[in-house]
N, C-alpha and C positions, 0 to 999 in steps of 0.2 A: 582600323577594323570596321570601321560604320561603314566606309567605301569598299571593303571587300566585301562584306555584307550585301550592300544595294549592289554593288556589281553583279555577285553570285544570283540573284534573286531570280532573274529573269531566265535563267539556265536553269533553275530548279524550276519554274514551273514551264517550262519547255519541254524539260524531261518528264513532269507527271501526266501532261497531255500526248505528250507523242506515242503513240500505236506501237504495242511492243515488236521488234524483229519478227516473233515466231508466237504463234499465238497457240494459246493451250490447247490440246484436243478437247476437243467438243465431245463430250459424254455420250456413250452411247446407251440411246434409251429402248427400253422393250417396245417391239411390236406392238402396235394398238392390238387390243387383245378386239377378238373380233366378235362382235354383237351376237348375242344369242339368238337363235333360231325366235322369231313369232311362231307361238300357238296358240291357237282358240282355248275356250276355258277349260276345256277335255283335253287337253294335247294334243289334239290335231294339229298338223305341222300344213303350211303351206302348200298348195296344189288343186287339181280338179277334181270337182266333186260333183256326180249325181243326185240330184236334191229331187225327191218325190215327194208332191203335195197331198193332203187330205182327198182333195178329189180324184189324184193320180196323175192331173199337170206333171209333164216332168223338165226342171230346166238344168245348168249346167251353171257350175257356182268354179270360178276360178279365185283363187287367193294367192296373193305374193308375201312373202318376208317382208316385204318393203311396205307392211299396211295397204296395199291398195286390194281393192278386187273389183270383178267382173262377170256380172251374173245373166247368164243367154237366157231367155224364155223359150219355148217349144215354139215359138212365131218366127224366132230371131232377132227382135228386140233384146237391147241391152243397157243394161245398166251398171254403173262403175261408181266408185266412192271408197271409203277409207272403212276399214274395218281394226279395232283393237279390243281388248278384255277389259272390263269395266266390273267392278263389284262382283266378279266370278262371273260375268254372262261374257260372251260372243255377242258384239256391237257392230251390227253395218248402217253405213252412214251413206246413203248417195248423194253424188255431187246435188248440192244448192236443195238437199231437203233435212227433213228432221232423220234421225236413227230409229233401228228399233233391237231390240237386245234378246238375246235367244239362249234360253236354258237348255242346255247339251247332257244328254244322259252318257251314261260309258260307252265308250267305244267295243262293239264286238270282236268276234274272231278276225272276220272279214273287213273290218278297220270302221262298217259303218253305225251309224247310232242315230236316236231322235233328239230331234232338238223342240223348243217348244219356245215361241214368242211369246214378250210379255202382254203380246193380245189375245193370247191364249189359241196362236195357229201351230199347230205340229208338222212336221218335215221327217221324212227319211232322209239321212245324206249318207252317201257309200262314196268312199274313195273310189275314181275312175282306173282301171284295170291299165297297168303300165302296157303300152303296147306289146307285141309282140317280136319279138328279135327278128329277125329280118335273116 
């Protein structure tokens, strides 16, 4: 018996290592559910925006889903960095400086609203008019 024993031994752990014939289906899992849309602290969604300054400066503020943006000035100078919502404000960060964070009033009929920096600069921003159909 002790020899049928050590004989069988090496076929049983043969067979617990060996790769079964058919292998079980693989579960199927849900869809990555997909990332919620970025909004500013108002709900502004993503897109171009007309930004009118105090003085009446006017530059052109692009924002993506993907955190980044792109703000033109009236010269064409540009500036890019990461923008996300921080303690209720709208946070833009350009590349390799510090941020500054902007309190956003409601949005109006026309989508656009004031914002006001925590250095106390105010802005108009109006959603840019989707072009016209062609």
């Amino acid at each position: 018996m002790r020899y049928l024993a050590i004989a069988i031994l090496p076929l049983t752990l043969v067979a617990c290592t060996a790769e079964p014939a058919e292998e079980p289906a693989a579960e199927e899992t849900p869809a990555a559910a997909e990332a919620p849309e970025m909004t500013t602290a108002n709900g502004t969604g993503p897109g171009t925006y007309d930004v009118t300054w105090e003085d009446g400066t006017a530059s052109v503020m692009e924002t993506s889903a993907d955190g980044t943006y792109v703000a033109t000035a009236a010269d064409g100078s540009q500036i890019s960095g990461t923008w996300a919502v921080v303690d209720g404000k709208s946070c833009f960060t350009p590349t390799g400086e510090d941020g500054l964070c902007w309190t956003e009033g409601e949005q109006g009929a026309d989508g656009s609203f004031t914002a006001t920096s925590d250095e106390g600069t105010s802005v108009t921003v109006k959603p840019r008019a989707a072009e016209a159909a062609e």
